[in-house]
Structures are given as C-alpha cells and as structure tokens.
N, C-alpha and C positions, 0 to 999 in steps of 0.2 A: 631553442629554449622551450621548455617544457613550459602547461599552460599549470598554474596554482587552480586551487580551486577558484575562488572569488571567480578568474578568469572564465573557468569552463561553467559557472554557475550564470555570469552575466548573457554567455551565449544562449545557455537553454532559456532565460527570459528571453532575451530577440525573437527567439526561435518561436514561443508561446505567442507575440504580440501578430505573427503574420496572421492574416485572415485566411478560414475556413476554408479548406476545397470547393467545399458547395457554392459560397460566397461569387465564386465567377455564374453560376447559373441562375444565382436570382440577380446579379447584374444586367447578365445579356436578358437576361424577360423583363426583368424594370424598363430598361433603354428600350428593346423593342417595343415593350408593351407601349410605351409614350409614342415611339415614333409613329408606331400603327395609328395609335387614335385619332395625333393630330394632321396623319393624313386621310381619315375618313371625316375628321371636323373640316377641315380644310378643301376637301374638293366638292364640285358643286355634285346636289343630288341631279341623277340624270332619267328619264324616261325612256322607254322602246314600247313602237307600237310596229305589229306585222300586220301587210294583208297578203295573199295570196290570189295567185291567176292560173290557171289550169291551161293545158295546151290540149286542143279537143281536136285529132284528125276528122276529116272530109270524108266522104263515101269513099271518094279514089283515096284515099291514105292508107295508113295501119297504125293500130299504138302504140307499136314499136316507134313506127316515123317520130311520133308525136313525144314520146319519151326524149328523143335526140333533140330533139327542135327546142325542148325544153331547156335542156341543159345549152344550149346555145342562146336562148332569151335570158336563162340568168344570167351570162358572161357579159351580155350586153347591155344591161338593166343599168348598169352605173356606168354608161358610153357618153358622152357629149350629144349624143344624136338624139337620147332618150332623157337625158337630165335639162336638155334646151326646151323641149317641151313641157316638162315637170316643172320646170322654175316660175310658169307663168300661172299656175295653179298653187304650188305652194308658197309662194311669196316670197323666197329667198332665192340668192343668189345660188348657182350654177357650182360653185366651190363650196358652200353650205352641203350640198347636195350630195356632193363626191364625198365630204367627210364624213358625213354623219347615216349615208345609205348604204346600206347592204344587202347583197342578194343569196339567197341560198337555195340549190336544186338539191332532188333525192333519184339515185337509179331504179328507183323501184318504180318512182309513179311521176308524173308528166307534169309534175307542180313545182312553181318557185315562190321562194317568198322572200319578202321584200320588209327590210325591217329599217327603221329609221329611228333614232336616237335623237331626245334634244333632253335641256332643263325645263322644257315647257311639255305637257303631256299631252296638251292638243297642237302643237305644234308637230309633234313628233307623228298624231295621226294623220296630218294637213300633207307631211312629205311621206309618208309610206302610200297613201294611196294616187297623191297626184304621181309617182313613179309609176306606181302598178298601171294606171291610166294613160299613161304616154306610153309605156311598153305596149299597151290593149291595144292600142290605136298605129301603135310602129308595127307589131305581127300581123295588125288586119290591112296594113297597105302591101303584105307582101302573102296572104293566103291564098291568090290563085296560082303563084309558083312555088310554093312548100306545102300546100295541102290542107295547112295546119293553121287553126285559129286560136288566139288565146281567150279565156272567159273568164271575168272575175269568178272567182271563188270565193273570197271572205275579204268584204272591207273593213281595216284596220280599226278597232275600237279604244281609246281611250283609256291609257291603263290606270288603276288602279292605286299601285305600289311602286316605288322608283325599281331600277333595278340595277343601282350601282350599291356597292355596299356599303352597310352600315358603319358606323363606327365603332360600335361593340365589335362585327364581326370584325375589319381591321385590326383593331386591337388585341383579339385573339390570336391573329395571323402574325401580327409582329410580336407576340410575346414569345410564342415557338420558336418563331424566328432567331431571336435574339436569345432564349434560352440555347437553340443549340447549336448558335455560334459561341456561346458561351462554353459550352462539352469539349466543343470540336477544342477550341480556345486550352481546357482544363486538361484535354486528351497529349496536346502539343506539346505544354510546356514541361523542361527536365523535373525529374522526381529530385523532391529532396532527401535528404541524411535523413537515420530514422532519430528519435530523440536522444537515443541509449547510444548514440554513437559513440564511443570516445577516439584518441590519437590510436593512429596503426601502431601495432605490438610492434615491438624490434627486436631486429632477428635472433633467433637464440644460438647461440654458443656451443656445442656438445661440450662436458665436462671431459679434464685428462684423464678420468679411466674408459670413457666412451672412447677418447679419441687412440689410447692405448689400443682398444680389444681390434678396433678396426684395422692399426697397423699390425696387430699380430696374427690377425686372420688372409692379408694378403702375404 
C-alpha cells in the first residue's frame, strides 16, 4: 500500500523532531564536564614534599660505583628495614609510609629522591625526610663494605600549592572526555535516510515496440 501524502508528510515531521547530530557532543561534554568537576570537588586536596640524598664514593670507590649504589638505595628506600626506622620520626604507622612514599633515582647522577604525599603539607615534609634519614643512617651502617656513603642533599620544605588537581582542571578533562565519547558515540551510530527520500521506483516495464525491436534484432 502506497503512502498518501498526509502519510509521507507526518514522517518528515518525525523526522524534523530528532535532535541535531551535534546534540551527542554537547551531551558527552555536559555529563563529563559534571563528572570531572564533582570529582575534583569531591576528592581530598593533597600535598608532596621531596628531599633528596646524594650517594658520595670513598677514596677507594668510583662515581660510577656510587651511581649503582644509588639506584639500589632508591629500591630500598620504601623496604620495611628503612620505613621501621622512619615511622618513629614521622609519627605514623609503617603502612601510612608504604602508601604515601615514593623514591625516585636518575642514571645520570647518584641521587634519589624521596617524595611523600599527605592532606596535610607538613605532614607530608615530617615523612619525606624522616625516610631520607633512616635511608642516611641504613647506607652509613654499611659504607665500609660498598664504599659508598649517602649525604643529605636537600631537606624537604613545605609546599606551597597542593599538587592534586583542581577542579577547574578536572572539569576540563572530563568535558573532552565526555565530548569525544560523544563523536566516537555520533561516528558509530547508522546514518539515516536523507529528507528527500521517497519509496523505491518500481521497476520499469520496456514498452511493445521496445520489446518488439529487441525480438527482431535476435
């Protein structure tokens, strides 16, 4: 049954009431943009404070040696051997210590450092140096059989600024985010009919002198 007009006129309204293509891209950045925000409102600000301890070979040593030693004190720096010491300086627990410290070496030069994370910003200096300090004190019980002593270098100061992100910046993050889940989203789904579509033509017929000339040409 063929469509009347009214019929094929009621579709092309339908058709006008879907919402814009674009309409998926300011969705996914709406929705991200919110979720970003309310997880940068929502988690705590956090602090990081570093200090750093130098590895200084002996006469008998090399800076080479003192480079390797290095990198084997950072590995060590968040061990139980060295955070049982540091907890009695920093005044937390031994598990406080493990999650919130971290050590980082470089191959170039014979230093680590030692960075510590809290909500509190002198907290977070109290556990970067008491580590660096129990490290100081674990490498000088063992400097007459590696050669190698470690020295403070810079005691951890007090930061400033937190260094977890903002909520503006979140919020930037999830609106991209969510904008180009939204693309990806618009990219995916099937295309529709264009407006002008109407029903497929049906098939055409040759007329009898078409169909004529063809039987008199075989």
């Amino acid at each position: 049954m063929t469509d009347t007009p009214t019929r094929q006129r009621l579709k092309y309204l339908a058709r006008d009431r879907r919402l814009p293509s674009w309409s998926a891209l300011a969705a996914g950045a709406l929705v991200g943009g919110l979720a970003g925000g309310a997880y940068g409102l929502l988690t705590p600000v956090t602090y990081t404070a570093t200090s750093y301890v130098v590895a200084v070979p002996t006469s008998k040593s090399t800076p080479e040696a003192a480079r390797g030693f290095a990198q084997a004190y950072g590995r060590v720096a968040t061990q139980l051997a060295v955070l049982g010491d540091a907890q009695v300086w920093a005044g937390v627990p031994v598990r406080t210590l493990r999650d919130r410290v971290r050590a980082a070496t470089s191959p170039d030069a014979p230093m680590v450092a030692v960075s510590a994370t809290s909500s509190r910003p002198g907290l977070a200096v109290d556990m970067a140096n008491a580590v660096s300090r129990a490290l100081t004190q674990h490498a000088d019980h063992t400097k007459d059989s590696t050669q190698v002593r470690l020295v403070q270098f810079s005691r951890a100061v007090k930061p400033s600024e937190p260094t977890s992100a903002s909520p503006a910046v979140t919020t930037a993050v999830g609106a991209s985010a969510g904008g180009l889940l939204g693309g990806l989203a618009l990219l995916a789904r099937p295309r529709r009919a264009g407006r002008n579509d109407g029903p497929a033509p049906a098939p055409s017929v040759p007329n009898p002198a078409v169909a004529a000339d063809v039987h008199g040409k075989q």
